[in-house]
C-alpha positions in Angstrom: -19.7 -6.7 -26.8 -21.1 -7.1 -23.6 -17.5 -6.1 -21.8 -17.5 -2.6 -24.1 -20.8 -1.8 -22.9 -20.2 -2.7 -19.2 -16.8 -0.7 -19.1 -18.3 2.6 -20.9 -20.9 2.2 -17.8 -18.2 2.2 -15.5 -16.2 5.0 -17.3 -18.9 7.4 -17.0 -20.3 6.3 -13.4 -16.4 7.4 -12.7 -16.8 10.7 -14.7 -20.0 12.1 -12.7 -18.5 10.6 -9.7 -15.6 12.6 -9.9 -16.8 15.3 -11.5 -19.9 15.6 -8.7 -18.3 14.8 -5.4 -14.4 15.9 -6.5 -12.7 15.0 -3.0 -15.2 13.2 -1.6 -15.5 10.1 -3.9 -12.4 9.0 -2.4 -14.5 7.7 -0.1 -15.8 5.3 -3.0 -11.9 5.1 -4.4 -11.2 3.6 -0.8 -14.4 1.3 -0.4 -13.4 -0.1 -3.7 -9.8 -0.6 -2.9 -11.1 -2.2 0.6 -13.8 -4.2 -0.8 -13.4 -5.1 -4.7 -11.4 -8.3 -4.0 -14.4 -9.7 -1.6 -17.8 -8.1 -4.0 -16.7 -9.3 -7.3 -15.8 -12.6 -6.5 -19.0 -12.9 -4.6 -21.2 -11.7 -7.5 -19.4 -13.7 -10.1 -19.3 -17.0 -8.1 -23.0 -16.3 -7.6 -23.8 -15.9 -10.9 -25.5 -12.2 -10.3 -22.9 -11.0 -13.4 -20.5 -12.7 -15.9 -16.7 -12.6 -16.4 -17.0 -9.6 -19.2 -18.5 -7.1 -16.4 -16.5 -8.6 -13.7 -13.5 -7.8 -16.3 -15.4 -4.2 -16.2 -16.1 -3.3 -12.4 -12.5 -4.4 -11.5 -10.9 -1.4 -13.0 -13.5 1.1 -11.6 -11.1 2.0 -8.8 -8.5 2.6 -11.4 -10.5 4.5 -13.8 -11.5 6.8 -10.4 -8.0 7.3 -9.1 -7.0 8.8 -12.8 -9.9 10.9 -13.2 -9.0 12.1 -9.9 -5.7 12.7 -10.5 -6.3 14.7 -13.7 -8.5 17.4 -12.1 -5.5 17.6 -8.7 -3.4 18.2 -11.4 -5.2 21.3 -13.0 -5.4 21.8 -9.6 -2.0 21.7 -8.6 -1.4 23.6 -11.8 -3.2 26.6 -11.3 -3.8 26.9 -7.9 -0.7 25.9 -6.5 1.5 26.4 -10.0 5.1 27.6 -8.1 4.7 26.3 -3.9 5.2 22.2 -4.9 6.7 20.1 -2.0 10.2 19.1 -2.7 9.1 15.2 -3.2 7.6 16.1 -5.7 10.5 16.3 -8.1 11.9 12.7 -7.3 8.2 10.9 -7.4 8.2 12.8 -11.1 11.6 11.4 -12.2 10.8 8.3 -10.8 7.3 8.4 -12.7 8.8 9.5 -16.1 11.5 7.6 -16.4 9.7 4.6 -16.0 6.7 5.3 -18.2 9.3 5.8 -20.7 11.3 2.9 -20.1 8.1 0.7 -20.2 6.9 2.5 -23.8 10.7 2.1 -25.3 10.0 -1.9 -23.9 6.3 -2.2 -25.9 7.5 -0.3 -29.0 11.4 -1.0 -29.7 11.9 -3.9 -28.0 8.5 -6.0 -28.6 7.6 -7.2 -24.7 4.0 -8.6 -24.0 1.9 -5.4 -23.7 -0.2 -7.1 -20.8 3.1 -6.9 -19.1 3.8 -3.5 -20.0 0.9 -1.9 -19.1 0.9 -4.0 -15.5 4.2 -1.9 -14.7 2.0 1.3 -16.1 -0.5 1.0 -13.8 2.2 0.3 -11.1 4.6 2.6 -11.4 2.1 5.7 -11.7 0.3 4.7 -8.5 2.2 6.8 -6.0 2.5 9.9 -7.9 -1.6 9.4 -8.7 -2.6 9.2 -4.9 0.2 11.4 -3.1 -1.0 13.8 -5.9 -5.0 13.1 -5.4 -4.7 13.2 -1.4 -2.3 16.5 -1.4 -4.3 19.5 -3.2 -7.5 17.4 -2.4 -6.7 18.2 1.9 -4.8 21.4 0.8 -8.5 22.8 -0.9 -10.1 21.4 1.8 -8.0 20.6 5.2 -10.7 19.9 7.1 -12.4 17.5 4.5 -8.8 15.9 5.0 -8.9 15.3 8.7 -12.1 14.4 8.8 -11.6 11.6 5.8 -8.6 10.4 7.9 -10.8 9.2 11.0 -13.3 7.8 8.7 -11.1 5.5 7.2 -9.2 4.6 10.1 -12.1 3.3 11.7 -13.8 1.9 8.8 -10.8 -0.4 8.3 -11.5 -1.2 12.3 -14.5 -2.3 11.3 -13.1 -4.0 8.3 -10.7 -5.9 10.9 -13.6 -7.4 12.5 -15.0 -8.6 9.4 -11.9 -10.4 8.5 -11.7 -12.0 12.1 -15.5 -13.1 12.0 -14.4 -14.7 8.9 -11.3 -16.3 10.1 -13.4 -18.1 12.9 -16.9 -19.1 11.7 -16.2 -19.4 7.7 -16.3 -23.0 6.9 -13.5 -24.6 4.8 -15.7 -23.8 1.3 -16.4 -20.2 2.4 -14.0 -19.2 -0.4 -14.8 -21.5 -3.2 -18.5 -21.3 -2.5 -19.0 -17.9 -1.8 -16.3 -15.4 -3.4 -13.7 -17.1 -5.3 -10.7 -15.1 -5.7 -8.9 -17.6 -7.6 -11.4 -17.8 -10.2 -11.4 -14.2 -10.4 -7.8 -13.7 -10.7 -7.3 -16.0 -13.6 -10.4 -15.7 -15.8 -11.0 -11.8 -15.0 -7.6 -10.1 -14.2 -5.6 -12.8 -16.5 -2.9 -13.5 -13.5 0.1 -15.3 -15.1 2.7 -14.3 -12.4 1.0 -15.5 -8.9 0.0 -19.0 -8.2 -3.7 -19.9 -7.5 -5.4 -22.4 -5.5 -8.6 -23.3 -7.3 -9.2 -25.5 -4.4 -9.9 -23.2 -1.5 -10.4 -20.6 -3.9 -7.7 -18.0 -2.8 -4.4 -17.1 -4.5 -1.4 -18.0 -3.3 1.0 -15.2 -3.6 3.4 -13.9 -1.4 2.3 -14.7 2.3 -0.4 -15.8 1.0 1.3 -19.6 0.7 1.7 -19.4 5.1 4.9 -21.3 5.8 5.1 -24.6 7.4 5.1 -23.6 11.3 1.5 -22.1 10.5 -0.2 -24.5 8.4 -2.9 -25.0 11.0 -3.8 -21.5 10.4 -3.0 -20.5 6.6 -5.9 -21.9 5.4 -8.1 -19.4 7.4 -5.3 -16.8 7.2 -7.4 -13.5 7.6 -7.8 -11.3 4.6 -11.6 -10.6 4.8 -13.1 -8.2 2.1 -9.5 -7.7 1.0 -9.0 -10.7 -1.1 -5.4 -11.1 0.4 -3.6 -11.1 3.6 -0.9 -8.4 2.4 -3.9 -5.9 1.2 -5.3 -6.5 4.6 -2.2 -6.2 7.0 -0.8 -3.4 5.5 -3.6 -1.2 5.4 -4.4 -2.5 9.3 -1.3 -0.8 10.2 -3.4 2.1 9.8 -5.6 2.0 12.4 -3.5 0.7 14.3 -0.5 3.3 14.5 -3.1 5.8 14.3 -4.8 4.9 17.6 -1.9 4.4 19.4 0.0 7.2 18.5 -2.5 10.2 17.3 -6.1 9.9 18.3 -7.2 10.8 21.8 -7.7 7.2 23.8 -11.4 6.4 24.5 -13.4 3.3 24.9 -14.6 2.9 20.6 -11.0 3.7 20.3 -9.2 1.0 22.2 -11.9 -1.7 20.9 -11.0 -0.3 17.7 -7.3 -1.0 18.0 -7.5 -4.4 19.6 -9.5 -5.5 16.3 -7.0 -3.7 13.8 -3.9 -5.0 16.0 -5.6 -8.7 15.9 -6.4 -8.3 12.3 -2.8 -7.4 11.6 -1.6 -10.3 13.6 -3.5 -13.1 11.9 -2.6 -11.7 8.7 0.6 -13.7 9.4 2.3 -10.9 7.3 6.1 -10.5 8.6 7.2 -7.2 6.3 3.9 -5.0 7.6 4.7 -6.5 11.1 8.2 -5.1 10.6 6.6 -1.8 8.9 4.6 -1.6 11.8 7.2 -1.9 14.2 9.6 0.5 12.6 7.4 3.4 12.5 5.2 2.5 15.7 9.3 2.5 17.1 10.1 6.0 15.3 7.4 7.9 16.9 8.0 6.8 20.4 11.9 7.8 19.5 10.6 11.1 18.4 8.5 11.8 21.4 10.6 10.6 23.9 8.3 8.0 25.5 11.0 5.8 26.0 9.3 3.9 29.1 6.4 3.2 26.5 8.7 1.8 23.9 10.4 -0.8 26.6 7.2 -1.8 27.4 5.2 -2.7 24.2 9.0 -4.2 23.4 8.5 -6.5 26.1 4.8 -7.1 25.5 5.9 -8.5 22.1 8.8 -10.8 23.2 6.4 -12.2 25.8 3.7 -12.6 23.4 6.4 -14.6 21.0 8.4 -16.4 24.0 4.6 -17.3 24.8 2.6 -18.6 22.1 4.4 -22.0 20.8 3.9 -21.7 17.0 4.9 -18.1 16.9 8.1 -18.9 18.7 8.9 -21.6 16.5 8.0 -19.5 13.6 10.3 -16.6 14.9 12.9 -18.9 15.5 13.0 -20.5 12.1 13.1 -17.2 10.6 15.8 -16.6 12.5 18.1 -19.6 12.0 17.3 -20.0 8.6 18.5 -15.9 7.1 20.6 -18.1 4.5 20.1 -19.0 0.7 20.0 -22.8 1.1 17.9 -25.2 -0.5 16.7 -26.6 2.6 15.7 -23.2 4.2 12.1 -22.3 3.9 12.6 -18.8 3.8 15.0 -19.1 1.1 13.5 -16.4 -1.6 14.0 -13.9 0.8 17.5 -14.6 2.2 18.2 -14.8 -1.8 16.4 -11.5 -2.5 18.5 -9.7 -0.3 21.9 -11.4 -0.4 21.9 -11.7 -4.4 20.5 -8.1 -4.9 23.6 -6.5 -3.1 26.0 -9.0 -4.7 24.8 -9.4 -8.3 22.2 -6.6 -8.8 24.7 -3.7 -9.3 27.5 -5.5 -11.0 25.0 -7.0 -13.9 25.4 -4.4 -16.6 21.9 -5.1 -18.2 20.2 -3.5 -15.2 22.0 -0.2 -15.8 19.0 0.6 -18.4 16.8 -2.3 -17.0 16.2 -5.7 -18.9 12.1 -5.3 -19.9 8.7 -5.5 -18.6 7.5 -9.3 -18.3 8.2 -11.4 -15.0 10.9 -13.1 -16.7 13.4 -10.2 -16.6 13.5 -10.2 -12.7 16.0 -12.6 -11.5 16.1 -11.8 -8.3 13.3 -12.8 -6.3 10.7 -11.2 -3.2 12.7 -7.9 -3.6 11.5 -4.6 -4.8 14.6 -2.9 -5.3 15.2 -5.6 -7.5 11.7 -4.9 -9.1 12.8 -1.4 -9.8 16.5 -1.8 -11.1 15.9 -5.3 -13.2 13.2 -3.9 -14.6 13.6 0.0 -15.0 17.1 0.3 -14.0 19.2 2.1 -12.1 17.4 5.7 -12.6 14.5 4.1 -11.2 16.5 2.7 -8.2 18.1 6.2 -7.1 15.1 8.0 -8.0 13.2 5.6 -5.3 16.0 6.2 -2.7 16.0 9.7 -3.8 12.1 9.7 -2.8 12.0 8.3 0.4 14.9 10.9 2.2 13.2 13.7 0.0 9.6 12.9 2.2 11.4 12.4 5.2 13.3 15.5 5.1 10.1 17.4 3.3 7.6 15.9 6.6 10.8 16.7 9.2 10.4 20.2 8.4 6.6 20.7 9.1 4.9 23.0 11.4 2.9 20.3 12.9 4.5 17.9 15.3 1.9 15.6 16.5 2.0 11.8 16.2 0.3 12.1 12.8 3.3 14.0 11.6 6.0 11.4 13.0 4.0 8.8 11.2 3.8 10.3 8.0 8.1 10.6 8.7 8.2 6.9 9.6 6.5 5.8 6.7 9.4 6.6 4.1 11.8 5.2 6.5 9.9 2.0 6.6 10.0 1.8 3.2 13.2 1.8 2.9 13.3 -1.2 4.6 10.7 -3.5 3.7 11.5 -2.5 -0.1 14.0 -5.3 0.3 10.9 -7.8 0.4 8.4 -6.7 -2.2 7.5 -3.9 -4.6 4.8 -3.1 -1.9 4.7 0.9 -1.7 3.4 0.5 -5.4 0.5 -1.6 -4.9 -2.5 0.1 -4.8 -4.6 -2.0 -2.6 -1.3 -2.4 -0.1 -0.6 0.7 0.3 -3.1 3.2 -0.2 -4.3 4.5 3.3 -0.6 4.6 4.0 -0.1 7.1 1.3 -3.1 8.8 2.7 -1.2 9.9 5.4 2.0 10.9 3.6 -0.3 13.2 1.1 -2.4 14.4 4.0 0.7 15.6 5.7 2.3 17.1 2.2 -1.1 18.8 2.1 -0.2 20.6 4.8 2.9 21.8 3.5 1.2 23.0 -0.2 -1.1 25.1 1.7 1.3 26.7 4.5 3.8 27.7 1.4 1.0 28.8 -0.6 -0.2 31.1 2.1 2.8 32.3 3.5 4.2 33.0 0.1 0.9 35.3 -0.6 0.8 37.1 2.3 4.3 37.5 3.2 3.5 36.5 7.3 4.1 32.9 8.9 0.6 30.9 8.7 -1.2 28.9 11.2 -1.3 25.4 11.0 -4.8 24.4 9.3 -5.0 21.2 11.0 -3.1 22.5 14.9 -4.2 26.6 14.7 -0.7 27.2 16.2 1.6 29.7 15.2 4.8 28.5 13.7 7.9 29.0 15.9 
């Protein structure tokens, strides 16, 4: 009783929320993405609440994000009925198809709803948020811009929470003060991750650290994130952003240098390749080749430098083989057995179910998509990502927050080989900030132009398109 009481106060807190501040409670949408992993733990482990309205305040980011996304959507609707970005149309496939592969699961074919409605809440994420951030800058570009810097340096700040942790927590900071663990089995019912009840953090993914790093793994940095993949990922953020968009000042640079250290000690190799790939692309794109030898060599020096990252690199490596001796295994498997086994298995062709056991393929999200979905799903992801970099390549503005947004797809593509990462809400969020911010953009410029028959200035630049 007490959970159905808790959740209809969180319901309607959501409601006026949304219904008061529209665009601006994404600024409590983000906070809560940021910070939910890190404040309920803390309250429940301290006994200020029990597990019912933990079980409540968990899903307030989610019951935020929908309400959200229904009023963009009357939005996009009415307002913006007939000038829709061309992503659009695969993100919708890809979103359809899947809801009604998941509800054909549950009802035909009897799969655990827990599992089912897991993949839901997945698989509607991107669609939600691109939708959410694009009419909610294209009403109001300069609430956009504006809500970009905010959270850029708020996750800077963010970084240098997670590092204070990483150094002065002691060994029971966890267990004793926020424990995730507990929170992830007795509140969100986690049957597909395993948990360490002893230092109080889950153990999912990177979350494990590999053998090279076990002096650090235990203080692994995720700070108010709850996880090291939450908080890398979303530190690629500030840190692409500072290096390749904002003006360079002093707040900046100390800015960066916690975001780049946060994101280093998050000891998470797919958003260190992320970052690399589109930190890489916009240099390509703006020609600072010099710039891009440089931080190339900064990097190598930093790895030929620093013993246990050499070895880690190295390892890595040697060991890109599925062999039972090879650490790294699951993702040498993941990649190898997804390219030789996940097309030529016919019960992928419609997808095999919702629960964890129909993914055979291991650490790979392409594998996520087609085991579970099926192939639709796969080509309707591919689809996605060349749709958004062709869409963003086409855009009036050409500054380094535009050959971001283009990079971001591109890294997608590749680090989908790892993980399911582009639809995990706290992952990837900010990152599909900046991919709605820039289709934003491109809603309002086809809106206007359409309506008054002239090329439009840039909202964000005030330049006149060539």
């Amino acid at each position: 009783m007490i959970f159905y009481f808790a959740l209809a106060g969180v319901l309607l807190l959501t409601i006026l929320l949304a219904v008061k501040l529209k665009e601006r409670s994404l600024y409590v949408l983000f906070w809560a993405a940021y910070t939910q992993n890190f404040v309920v733990p803390f309250l429940l482990t301290k006994g200020f609440i029990n597990v019912d309205v933990a079980r409540a305040l968990v899903l307030l980011k989610d019951f935020l994000l929908v309400e959200l996304f229904a009023w963009c959507l009357v939005v996009l609707l009415t307002r913006f009925r007939s000038h829709w970005p061309r992503p659009l149309i695969p993100l919708c496939l890809l979103t359809a198809y899947c809801s009604l592969r998941i509800v054909v699961a549950l009802l035909v074919f009897d799969d655990v709803w827990s599992s089912g409605l897991h993949r839901f809440k997945e698989i509607w994420f991107p669609l939600e948020i691109v939708v959410v951030v694009m009419v909610s800058t294209a009403s109001n570009p300069d609430f956009g811009k504006r809500f970009l810097r905010h959270i850029t340096y708020a996750l800077s700040v963010l970084a240098v929470v997670a590092l204070a942790i990483l150094v002065w927590a002691p060994p029971d900071f966890w267990i004793d003060n926020a424990n995730i663990a507990q929170l992830q089995a007795d509140v969100k019912g986690d049957l597909e991750n395993d948990l360490s009840f002893d230092t109080g953090l889950p153990l999912a993914g990177t979350m494990q650290g590999r053998d090279t790093f076990t002096f650090l793994s235990f203080f692994r940095a995720v700070g108010t994130f709850g996880e090291a993949l939450a908080l890398s990922f979303s530190m690629a953020v500030p840190v692409l952003l500072l290096s390749l968009h904002y003006p360079k000042s002093l707040i900046s640079m100390i800015a960066f240098a916690a975001a780049a250290t946060a994101l280093i000690f998050g000891l998470t190799r797919s958003a260190w390749m992320f970052c690399v790939l589109v930190g890489v692309y916009v240099m390509i794109r703006r020609k600072k080749y010099f710039t891009l030898v440089l931080v190339g060599c900064v990097i190598i020096g930093f790895i030929l430098l620093w013993a246990p990252m050499r070895e880690f690199v190295t390892l890595t490596m040697s060991n890109i083989s599925p062999d039972a001796s090879n650490p790294d295994s699951a993702h040498a498997e993941g990649i190898l057995w997804f390219y030789s086994r996940g097309f030529s298995d016919p019960g992928n062709l419609l997808g095999k179910g919702m629960t964890p056991e129909a993914q055979t393929i291991g650490e790979s999200g392409y594998a996520y998509l087609l085991e579970h979905f099926g192939a639709v799903a796969y080509l309707s992801f591919i689809w996605l990502c060349f749709s958004l970099y062709g869409q963003l390549r086409t855009t009036n503005r050409q500054d380094g927050l535009s050959f971001i947004a283009q990079g971001i797809p591109l890294g997608m593509l590749v680090i989908m080989h790892f993980s399911q990462y582009p639809f995990s809400l706290p992952t990837f969020m900010s990152l599909w900030y900046i991919v709605g911010l820039c289709l934003g953009d491109c809603l309002l410029l086809k809106r206007e132009s359409v309506l008054t028959g002239v090329p439009t200035v840039d909202p964000i630049l005030r330049v006149q398109p060539a």
